[in-house]
LUMVEXMAR-622197 format. One record per residue (C-alpha): x, y, z; residue in three letters. Coordinates in steps of 0.02 Angstrom, whole numbers, plus 50000, padded with zeros to 5 digits. Example, Ala and Ser with C-alpha at 12.3 -4.5 7.8 and 13.67 -1.06 7.14 Angstrom:
BEGIN
{c1 50615; c2 49775; c3 50390; res ALA}
{c1 50684; c2 49947; c3 50357; res SER}
This chain:
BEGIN
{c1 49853; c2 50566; c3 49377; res UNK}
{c1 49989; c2 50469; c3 49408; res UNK}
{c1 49945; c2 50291; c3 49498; res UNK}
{c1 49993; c2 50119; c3 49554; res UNK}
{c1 49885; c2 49972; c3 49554; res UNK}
{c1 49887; c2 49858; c3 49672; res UNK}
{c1 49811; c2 49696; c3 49701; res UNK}
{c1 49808; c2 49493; c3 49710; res UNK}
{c1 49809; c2 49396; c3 49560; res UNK}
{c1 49662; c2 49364; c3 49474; res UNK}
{c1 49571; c2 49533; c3 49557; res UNK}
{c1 49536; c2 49606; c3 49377; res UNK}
{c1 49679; c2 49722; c3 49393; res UNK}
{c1 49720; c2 49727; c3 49189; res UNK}
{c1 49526; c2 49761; c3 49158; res UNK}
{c1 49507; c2 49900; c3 49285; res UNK}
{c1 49682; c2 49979; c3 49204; res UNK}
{c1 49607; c2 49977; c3 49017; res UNK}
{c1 49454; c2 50081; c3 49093; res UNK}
{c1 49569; c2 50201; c3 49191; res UNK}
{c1 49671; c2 50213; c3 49051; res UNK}
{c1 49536; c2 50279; c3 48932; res UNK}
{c1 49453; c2 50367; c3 49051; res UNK}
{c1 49611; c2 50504; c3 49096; res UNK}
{c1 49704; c2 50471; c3 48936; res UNK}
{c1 49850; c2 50406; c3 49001; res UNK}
{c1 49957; c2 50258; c3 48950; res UNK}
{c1 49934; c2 50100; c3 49062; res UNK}
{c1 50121; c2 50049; c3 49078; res UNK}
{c1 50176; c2 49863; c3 49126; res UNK}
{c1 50344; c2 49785; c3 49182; res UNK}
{c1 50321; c2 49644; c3 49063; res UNK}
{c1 50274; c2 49744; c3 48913; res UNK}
{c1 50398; c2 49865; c3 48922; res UNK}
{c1 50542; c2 49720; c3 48966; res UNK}
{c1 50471; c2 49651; c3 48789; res UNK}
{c1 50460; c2 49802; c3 48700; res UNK}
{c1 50653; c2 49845; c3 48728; res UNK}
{c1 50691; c2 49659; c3 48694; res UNK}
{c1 50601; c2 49689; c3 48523; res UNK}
{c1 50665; c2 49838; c3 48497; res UNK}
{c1 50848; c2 49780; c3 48543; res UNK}
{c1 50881; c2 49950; c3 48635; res UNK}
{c1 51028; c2 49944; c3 48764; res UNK}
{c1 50912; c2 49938; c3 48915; res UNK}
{c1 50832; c2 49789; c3 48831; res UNK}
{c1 50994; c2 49687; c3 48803; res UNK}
{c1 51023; c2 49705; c3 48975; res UNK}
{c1 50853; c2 49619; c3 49051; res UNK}
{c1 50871; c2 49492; c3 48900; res UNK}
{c1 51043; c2 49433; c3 48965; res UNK}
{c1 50979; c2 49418; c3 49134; res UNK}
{c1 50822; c2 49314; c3 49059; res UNK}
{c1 50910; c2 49225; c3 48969; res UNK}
{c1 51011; c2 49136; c3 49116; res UNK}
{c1 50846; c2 49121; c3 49208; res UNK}
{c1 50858; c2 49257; c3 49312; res UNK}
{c1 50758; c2 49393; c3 49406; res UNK}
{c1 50806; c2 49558; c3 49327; res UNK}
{c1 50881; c2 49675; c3 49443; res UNK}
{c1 50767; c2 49817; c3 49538; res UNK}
{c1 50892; c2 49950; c3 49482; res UNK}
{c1 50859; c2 49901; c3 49294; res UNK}
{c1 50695; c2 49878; c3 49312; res UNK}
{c1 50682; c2 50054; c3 49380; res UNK}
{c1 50803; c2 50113; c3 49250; res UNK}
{c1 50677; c2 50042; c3 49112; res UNK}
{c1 50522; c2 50144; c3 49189; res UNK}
{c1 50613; c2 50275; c3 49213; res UNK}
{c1 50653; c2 50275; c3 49025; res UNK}
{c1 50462; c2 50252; c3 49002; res UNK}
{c1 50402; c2 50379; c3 49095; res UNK}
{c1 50492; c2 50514; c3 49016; res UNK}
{c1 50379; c2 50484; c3 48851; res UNK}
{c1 50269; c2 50626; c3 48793; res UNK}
{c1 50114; c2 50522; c3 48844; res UNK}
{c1 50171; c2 50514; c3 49010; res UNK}
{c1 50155; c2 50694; c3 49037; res UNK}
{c1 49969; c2 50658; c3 49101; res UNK}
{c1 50006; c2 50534; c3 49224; res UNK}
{c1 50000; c2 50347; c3 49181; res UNK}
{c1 49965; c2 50174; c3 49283; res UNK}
{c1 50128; c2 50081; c3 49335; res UNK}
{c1 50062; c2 49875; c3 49339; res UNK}
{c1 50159; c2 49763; c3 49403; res UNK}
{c1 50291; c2 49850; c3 49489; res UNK}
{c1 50354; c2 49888; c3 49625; res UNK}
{c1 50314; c2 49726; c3 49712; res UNK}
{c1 50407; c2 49745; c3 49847; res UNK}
{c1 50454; c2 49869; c3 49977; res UNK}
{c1 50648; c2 49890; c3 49921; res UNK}
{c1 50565; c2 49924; c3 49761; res UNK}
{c1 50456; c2 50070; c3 49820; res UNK}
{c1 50575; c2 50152; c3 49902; res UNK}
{c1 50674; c2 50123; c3 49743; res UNK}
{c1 50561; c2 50202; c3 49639; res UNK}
{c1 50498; c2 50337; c3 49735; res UNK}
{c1 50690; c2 50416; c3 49749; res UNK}
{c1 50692; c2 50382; c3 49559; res UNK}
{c1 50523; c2 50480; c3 49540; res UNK}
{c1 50609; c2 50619; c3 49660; res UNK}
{c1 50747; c2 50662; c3 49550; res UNK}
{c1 50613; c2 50666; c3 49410; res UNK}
{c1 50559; c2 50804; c3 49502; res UNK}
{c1 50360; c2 50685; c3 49525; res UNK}
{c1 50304; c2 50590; c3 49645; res UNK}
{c1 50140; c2 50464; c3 49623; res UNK}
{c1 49987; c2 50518; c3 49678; res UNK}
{c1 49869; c2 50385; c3 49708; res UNK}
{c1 49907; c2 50186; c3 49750; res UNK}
{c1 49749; c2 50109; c3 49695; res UNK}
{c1 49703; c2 49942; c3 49784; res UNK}
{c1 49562; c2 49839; c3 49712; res UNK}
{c1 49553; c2 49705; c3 49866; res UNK}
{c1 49461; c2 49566; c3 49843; res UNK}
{c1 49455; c2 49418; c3 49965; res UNK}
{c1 49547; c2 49264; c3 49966; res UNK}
{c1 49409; c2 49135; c3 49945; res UNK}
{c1 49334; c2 49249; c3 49785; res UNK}
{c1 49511; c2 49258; c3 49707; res UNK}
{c1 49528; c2 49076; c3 49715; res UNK}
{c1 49345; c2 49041; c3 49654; res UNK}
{c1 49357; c2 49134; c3 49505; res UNK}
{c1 49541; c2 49099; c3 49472; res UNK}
{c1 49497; c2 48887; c3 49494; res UNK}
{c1 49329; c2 48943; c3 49391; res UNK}
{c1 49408; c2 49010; c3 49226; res UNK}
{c1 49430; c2 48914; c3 49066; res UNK}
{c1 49483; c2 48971; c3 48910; res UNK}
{c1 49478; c2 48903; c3 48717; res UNK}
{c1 49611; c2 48834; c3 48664; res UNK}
{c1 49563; c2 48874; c3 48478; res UNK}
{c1 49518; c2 49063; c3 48490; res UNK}
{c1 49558; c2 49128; c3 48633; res UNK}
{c1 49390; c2 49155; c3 48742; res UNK}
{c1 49361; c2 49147; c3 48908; res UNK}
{c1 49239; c2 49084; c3 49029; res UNK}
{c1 49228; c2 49064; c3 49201; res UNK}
{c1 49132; c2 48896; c3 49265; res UNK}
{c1 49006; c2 49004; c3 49415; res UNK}
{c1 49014; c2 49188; c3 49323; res UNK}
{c1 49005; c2 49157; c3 49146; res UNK}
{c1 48985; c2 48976; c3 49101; res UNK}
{c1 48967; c2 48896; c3 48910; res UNK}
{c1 48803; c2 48870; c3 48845; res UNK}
{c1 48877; c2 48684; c3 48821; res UNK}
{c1 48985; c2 48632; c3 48960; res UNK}
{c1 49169; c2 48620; c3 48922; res UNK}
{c1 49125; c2 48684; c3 48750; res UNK}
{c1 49163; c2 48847; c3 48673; res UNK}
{c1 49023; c2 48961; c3 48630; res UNK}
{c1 49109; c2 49049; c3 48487; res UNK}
{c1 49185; c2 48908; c3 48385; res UNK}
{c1 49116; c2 48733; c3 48484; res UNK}
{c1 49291; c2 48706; c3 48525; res UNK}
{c1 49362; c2 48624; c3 48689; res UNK}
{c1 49380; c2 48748; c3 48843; res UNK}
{c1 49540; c2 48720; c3 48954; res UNK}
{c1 49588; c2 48741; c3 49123; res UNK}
{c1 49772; c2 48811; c3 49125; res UNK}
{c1 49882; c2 48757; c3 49234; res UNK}
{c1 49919; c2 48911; c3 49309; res UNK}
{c1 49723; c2 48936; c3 49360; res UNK}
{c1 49737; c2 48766; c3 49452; res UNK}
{c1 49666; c2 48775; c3 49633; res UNK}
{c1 49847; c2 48722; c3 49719; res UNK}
{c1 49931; c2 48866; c3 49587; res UNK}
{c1 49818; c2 48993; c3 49646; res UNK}
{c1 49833; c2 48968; c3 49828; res UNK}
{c1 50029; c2 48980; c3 49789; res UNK}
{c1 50018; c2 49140; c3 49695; res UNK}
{c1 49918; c2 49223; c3 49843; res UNK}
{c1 50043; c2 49138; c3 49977; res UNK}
{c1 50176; c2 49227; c3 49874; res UNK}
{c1 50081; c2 49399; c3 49854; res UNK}
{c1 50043; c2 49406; c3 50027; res UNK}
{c1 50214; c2 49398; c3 50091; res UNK}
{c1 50301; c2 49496; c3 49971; res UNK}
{c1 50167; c2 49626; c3 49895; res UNK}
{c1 50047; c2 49635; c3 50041; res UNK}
{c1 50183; c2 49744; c3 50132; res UNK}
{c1 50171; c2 49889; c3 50014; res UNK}
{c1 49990; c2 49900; c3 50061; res UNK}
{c1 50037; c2 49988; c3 50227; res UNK}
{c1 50202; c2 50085; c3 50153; res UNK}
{c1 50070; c2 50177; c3 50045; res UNK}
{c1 49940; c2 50208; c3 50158; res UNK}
{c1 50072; c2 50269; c3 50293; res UNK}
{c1 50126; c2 50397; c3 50166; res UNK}
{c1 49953; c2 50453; c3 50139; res UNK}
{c1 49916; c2 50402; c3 49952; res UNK}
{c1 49812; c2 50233; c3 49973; res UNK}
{c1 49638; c2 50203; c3 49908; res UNK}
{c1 49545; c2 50052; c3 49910; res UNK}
{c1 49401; c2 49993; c3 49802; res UNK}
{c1 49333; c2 49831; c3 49843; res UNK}
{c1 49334; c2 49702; c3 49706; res UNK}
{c1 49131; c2 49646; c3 49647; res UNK}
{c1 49082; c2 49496; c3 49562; res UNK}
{c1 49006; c2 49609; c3 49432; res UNK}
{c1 49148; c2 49704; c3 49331; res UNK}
{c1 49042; c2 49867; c3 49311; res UNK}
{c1 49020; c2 49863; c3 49497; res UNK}
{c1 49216; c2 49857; c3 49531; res UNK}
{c1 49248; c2 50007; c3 49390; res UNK}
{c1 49111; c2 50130; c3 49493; res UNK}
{c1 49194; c2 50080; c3 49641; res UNK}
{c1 49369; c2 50124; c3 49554; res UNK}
{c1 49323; c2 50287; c3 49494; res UNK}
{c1 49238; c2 50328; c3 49634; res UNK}
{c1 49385; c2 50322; c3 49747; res UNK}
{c1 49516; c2 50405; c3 49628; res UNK}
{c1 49431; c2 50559; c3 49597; res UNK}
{c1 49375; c2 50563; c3 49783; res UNK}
């Protein structure tokens, strides 16, 4: 099964991949990890996005779509797999799908996990996170047992800066104007599902699953 996940920040997208991912055995691909990976791995492709990061800017949508390309040509791919992160923006979608054309493929499913607004910002605002190991929390969902303390080592919990109320309501300003559109370019071509977004994360993955194999 070969899918796209859509969604606004903070709607659990990453956690709902991991499940998908083990669940049909196939590789849950993201922009930024494969960017890194070439990077790492100094490949040709990955000089090329480095140079462009490097001067602080956006990498191009035909090397970006060059790069999963590249990916998706991997023997794990031959499954399907979960593109994350891209495309983000119409001109991207049509970008990839004439990519995915001359692959002789096409994706089958764009999976939307919507959540609303108010929620996003809520749990987004909410979250906290130790600074010394790592965990997270979430102030109304899954508060410490001593407040602004962690649970697992009694060190400080933090609010990062990009979980800050005003940062939030940026991120969704910025998701809804550029991302929102592809909503409505997949569901005119037939392949969008939707799964609404619970507070409860068990919830949202029956949802999931209950939509993609619909």
């Amino acid at each position: 099964m070969k899918i796209i996940l859509l969604g606004a920040p903070g709607a659990g997208k990453g956690t709902q991949a991991k499940v998908i991912s083990e669940k049909y055995e196939i590789p849950h691909i993201s922009t930024g990890d494969i960017f890194r990976a070439n990077i790492k791995g100094n490949t040709a492709l990955g000089q090329k996005v480095k140079g462009y990061l490097d001067k602080g800017e956006l990498v191009p949508d035909e090397l970006t779509v060059e790069i999963i390309k590249d990916r998706l040509e991997n023997n794990d791919c031959a499954k399907g797999y979960i593109l994350d992160g891209f495309p983000r923006t119409i001109p991207q979608a049509e970008y990839l799908d004439k990519v995915l054309i001359g692959m002789n493929t096409s994706i089958d499913k764009a999976l939307l996990i919507d959540v609303k607004d108010k929620d996003i910002i809520e749990r987004m605002s909410g979250r906290r996170v130790c600074n010394n190991c790592g965990a997270t929390y979430n102030m109304v969902f899954n508060p410490t047992k001593v407040e602004g303390i962690c649970d697992a080592c009694n060190s400080p919990v933090i609010q990062r800066a990009d979980d800050s109320a005003e940062t939030v309501l940026n991120r969704l300003e910025t998701y809804h104007k550029q991302t929102q559109p592809l909503i409505d370019y997949y569901k005119k071509a037939g392949k969008l599902v939707t799964a609404e977004g619970a507070d409860e994360v068990k919830e949202t993955t029956a949802r999931v699953l209950k939509v993609l194999e619909s």
